[in-house]
C-alpha positions in Angstrom: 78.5 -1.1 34.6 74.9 -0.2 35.5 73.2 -3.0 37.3 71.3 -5.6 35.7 67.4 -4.7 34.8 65.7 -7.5 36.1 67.0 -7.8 39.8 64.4 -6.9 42.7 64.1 -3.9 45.0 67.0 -4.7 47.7 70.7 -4.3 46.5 72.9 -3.0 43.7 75.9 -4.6 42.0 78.6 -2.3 40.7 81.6 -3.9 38.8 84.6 -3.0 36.7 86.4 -5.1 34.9 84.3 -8.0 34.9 82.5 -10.2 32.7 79.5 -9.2 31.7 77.9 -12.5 32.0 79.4 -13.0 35.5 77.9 -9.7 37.1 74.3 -11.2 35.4 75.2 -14.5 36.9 75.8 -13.0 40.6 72.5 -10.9 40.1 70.9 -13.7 38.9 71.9 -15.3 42.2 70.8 -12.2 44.2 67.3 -12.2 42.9 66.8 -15.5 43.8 67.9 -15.3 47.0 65.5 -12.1 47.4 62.6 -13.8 45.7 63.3 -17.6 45.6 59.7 -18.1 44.8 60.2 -16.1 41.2 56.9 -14.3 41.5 58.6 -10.4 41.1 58.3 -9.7 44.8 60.7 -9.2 47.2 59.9 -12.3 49.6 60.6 -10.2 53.0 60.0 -6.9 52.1 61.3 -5.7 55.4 64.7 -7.5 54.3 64.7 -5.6 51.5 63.6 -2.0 52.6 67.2 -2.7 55.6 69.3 -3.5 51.9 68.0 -0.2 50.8 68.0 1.9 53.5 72.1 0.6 54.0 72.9 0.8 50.2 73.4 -2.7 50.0 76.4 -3.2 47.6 78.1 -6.0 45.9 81.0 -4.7 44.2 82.4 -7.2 41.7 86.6 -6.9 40.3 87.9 -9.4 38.5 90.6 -10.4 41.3 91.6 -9.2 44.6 94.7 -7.4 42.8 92.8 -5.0 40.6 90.3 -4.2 43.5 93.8 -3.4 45.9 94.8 -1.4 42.4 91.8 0.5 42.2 91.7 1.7 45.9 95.0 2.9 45.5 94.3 5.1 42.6 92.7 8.6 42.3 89.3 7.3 40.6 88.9 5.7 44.3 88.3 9.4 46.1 86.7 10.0 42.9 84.1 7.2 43.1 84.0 7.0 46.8 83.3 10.7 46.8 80.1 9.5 44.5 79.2 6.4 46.9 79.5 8.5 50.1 76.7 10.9 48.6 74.8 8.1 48.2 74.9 6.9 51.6 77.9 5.2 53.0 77.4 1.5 51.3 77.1 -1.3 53.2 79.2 -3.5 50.8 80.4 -7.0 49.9 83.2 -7.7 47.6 83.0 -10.8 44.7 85.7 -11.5 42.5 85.3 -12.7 38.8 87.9 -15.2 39.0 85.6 -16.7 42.2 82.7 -16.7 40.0 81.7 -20.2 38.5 78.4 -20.3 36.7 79.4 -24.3 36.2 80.3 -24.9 40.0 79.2 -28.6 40.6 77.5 -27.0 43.8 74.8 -26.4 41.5 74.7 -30.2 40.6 75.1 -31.9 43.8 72.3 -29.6 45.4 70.3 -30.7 42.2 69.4 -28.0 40.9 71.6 -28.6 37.5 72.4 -31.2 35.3 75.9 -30.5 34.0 78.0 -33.2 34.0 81.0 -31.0 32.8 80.6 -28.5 36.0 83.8 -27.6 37.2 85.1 -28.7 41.1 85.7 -24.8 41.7 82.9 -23.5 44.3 80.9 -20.9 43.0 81.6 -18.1 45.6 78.7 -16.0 44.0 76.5 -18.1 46.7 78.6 -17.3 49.8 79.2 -13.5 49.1 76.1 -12.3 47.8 74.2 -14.4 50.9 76.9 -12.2 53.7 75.6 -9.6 51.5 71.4 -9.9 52.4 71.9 -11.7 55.9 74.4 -9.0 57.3 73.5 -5.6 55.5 69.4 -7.0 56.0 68.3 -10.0 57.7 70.5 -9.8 61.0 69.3 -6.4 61.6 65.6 -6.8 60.8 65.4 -9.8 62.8 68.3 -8.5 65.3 67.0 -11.4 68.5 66.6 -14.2 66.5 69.0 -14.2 63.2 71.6 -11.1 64.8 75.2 -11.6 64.7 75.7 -12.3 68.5 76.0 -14.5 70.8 72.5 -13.1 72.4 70.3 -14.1 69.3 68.8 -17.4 69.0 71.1 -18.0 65.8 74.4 -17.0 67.3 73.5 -19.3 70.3 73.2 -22.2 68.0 76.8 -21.1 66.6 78.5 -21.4 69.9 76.7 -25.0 70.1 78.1 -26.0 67.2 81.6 -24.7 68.0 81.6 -26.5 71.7 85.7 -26.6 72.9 87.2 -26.0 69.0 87.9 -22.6 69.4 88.7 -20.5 67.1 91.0 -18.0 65.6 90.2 -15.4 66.7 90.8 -16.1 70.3 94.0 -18.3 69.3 92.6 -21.5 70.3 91.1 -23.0 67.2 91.2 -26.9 66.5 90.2 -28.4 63.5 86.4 -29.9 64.4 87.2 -33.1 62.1 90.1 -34.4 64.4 89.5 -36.5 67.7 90.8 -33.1 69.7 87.5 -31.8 69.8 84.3 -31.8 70.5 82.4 -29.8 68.2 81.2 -29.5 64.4 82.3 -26.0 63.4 85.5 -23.6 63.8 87.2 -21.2 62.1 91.2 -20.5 61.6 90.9 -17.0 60.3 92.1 -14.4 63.4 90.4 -12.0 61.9 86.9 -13.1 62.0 85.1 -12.6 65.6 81.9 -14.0 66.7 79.7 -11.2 64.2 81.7 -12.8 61.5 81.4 -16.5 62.5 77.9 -16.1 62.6 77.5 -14.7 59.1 80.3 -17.3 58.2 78.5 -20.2 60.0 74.8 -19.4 58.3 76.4 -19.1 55.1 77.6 -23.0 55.7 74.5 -24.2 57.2 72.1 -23.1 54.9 73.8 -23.9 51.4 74.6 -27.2 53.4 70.8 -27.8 53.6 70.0 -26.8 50.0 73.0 -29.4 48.9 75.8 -27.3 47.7 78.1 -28.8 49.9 78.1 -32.4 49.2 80.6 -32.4 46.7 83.5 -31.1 48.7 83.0 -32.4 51.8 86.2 -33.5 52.7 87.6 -30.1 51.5 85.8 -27.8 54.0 85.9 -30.3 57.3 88.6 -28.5 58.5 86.0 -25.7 59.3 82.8 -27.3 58.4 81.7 -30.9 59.1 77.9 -30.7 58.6 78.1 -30.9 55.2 75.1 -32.6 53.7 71.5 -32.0 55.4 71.3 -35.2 57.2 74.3 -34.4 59.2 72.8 -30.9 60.0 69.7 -32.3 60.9 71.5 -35.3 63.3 73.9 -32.6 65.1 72.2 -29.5 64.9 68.2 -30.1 65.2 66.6 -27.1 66.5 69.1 -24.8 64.0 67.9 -27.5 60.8 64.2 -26.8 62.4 64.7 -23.0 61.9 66.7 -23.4 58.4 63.7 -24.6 57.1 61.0 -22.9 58.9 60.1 -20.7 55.5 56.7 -20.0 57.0 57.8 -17.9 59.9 61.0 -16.6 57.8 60.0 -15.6 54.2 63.3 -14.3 53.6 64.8 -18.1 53.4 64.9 -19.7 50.5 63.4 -23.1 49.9 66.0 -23.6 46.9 69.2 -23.1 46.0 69.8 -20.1 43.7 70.9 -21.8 40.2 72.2 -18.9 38.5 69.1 -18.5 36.4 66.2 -16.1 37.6 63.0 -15.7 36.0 60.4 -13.7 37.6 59.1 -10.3 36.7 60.3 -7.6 39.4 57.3 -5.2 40.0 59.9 -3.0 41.7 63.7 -3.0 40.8 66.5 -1.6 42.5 66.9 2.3 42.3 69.7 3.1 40.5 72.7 5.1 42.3 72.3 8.7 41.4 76.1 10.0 39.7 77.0 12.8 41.7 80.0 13.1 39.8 78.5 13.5 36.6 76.1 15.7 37.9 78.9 17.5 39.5 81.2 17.4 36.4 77.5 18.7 34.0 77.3 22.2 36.7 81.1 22.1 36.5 80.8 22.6 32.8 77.5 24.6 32.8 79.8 27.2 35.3 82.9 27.1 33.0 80.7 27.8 29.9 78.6 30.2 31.8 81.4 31.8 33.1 83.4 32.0 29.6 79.8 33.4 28.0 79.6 36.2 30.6 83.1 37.3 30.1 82.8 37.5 26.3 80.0 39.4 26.2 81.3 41.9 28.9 84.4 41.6 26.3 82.3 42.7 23.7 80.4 45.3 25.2 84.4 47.2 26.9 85.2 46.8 22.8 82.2 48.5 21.3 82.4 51.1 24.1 86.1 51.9 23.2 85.2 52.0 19.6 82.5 54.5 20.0 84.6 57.1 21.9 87.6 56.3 19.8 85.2 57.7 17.1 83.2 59.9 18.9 86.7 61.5 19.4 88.2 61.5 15.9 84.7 63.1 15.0 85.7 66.5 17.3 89.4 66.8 16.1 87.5 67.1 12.4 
């Protein structure tokens, strides 16, 4: 599916299999992340000009099984062929069945009215944000916002962790119980410090733009600063630079609601097919090829035929 006309210069979205009104959705999302302000431009065009020069990629399957499905058939060294001419992507997967244009996250961060949202978080604002922050942001602004425990950020995210641990080094304890001190910890094994810190501003962002209220209880077994006063009471100085738009351009002020209307002076440039280009000069060769031998067929036959005749002419 091409990707959606309307989204800023930054990041492409390929899917298959998908709704077309999700993949519009999660653009929809993506451009407002990149230009929260809806004026057409990219708000941090040195965010953007990172998601370009990486081939920022948010590939969309419907679930987890078809994407496993598709990597194990041949279109996959057909299409990875294609992406690897490109420039190897830096990517970030997004299911369909993840994607809820209804989520009440929209709601309770008040940017939506619905009163028949649906419970389901709308995962479209947690994968498309790993998307910009770790394929742009963290490596434009590598000191302050990197995925490390050197940058200002990352320092902030071992703060917040205090003696919780974590799964990756086989210690974790879940920061709601009395067996901690600390307000953030992750279970996963298989997510080091890079990816808590991508993990960790994903939380404390959307927690300051409201989309976590709703489930609070839910995601305290990782998360416990769900709601922007509870950031701002246990985590000052990482609130202060959460909301310190003037200095970082790239954050948005506002949730993304799933709508986006600005007017993109510069879009995203599309993905050039090598494959079909390959499979046009593949063709162009065969009929080339097919042409050439013809007409040297041609040319053997009308040679015969004259000194077949030429021949008959002398026995007469």
């Amino acid at each position: 599916m091409p990707p959606p006309p309307n989204l800023p210069s930054g990041a492409n979205i390929v899917a298959r299999g998908v709704a077309e009104s999700k993949v519009q959705h999660a653009a929809n999302v993506m451009a407002s992340y990149l230009d929260n302000d809806n004026d057409g431009k990219c708000d941090d065009s040195k965010v953007c000009d990172m998601l370009i020069e990486n081939t920022a990629m948010l590939v969309m399957f419907q679930t987890s099984d078809d994407a496993d499905e598709f990597l194990e058939s041949a279109d996959m060294l057909w299409y990875g062929i294609n992406m690897m001419l490109n420039g190897e992507p830096w990517y970030q997967d997004l299911y369909g069945d993840e994607t809820h244009p209804d989520s009440c996250a929209f709601k309770s961060a008040g940017v939506s009215t619905d009163e028949d949202c649906t419970d389901e978080f709308d995962a479209t604002l947690e994968e498309v944000l790993h998307l910009l922050t770790s394929g742009g942001v963290s490596q434009v602004y590598e000191d302050d916002w990197g995925e490390s425990e050197d940058s200002t950020f990352g320092g902030y995210m071992a703060d917040l962790n205090g003696d919780c641990g974590n799964g990756y080094t086989h210690d974790w304890i879940d920061p709601s119980s009395d067996d901690c001190d600390g307000w953030y910890a992750y279970d996963d094994e298989t997510c080091d410090f890079e990816c808590l810190c991508a993990e960790g501003l994903y939380w404390s962002l959307t927690s300051l733009l409201g989309a976590q209220v709703y489930r609070e209880d839910d995601i305290s077994h990782e998360w416990t600063l769900a709601n922007a006063t509870k950031l701002a009471k246990h985590a000052a100085d990482l609130t202060a630079m959460l909301q310190d738009t003037e200095s970082w351009s790239w954050l948005p002020a506002n949730l993304p609601d799933g709508s986006y209307s600005g007017q993109p002076e510069e879009v995203i440039p599309y993905l050039v097919n090598y494959a079909a280009l390959f499979l046009v000069l593949l063709l162009v060769c065969v009929v080339g090829c097919c042409g050439a031998c013809w007409r040297l067929y041609v040319v053997k036959s009308r040679a015969k035929n004259s000194e077949g005749g030429a021949a008959k002419g002398a026995v007469v």
